[in-house]
C-alpha positions in Angstrom: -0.6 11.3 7.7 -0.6 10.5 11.2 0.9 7.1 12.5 -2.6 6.2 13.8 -3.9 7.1 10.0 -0.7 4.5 8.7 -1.6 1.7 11.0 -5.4 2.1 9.9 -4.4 1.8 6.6 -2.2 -1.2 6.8 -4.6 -3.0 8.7 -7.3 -2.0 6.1 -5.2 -3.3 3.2 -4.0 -6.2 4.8 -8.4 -7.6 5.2 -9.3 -9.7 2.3 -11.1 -7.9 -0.2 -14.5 -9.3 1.2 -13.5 -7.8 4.6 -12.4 -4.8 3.2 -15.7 -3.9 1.7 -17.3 -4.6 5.8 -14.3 -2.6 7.1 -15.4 0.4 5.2 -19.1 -0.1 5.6 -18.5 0.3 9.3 -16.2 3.3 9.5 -18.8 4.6 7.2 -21.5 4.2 9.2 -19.7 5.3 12.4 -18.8 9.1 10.8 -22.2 9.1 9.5 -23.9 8.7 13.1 -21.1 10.9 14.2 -21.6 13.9 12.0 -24.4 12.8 9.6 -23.7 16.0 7.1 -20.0 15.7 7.4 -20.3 19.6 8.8 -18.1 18.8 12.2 -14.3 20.3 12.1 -11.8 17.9 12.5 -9.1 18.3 15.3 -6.5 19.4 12.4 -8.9 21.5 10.4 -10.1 23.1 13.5 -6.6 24.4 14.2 -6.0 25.5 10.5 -9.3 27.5 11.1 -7.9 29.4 14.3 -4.5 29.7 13.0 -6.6 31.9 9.9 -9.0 33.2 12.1 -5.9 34.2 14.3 -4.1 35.9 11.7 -7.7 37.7 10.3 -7.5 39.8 13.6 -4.0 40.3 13.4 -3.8 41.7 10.0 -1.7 39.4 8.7 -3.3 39.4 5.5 -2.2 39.6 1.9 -4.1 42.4 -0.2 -5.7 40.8 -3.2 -3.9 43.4 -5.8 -0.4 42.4 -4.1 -1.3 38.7 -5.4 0.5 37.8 -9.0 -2.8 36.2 -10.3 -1.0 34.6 -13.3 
């Protein structure tokens, strides 16, 4: 967790639970009207997604019969 995520969540458990409740109806509301069908990549998932994609064209890949499925 990033210390912007920590600070978001000690300010959103320090609200009354009244305020708490408005607090989350607004972050809510601003993803939603920011990505309505949650399909947008975050920053960090967007790197996790290269980094694969990255290592896909590289051949860095483990066969599927070298994998110890049990």
């Amino acid at each position: 967790m990033t210390v912007e995520e920590q600070e978001i969540l000690t300010m959103y458990n320090t609200l009354p639970e009244a305020e708490q409740g408005l607090a989350y109806e607004l972050l809510r509301r601003l993803v939603l009207a920011w990505d309505p069908d949650f399909a947008k990549l975050t920053p960090s998932e967007r790197t996790g997604l290269e980094e694969s994609e990255r290592d896909l064209q590289e051949g860095r890949t483990v066969r599927m019969e070298d994998i110890d499925w049990d």
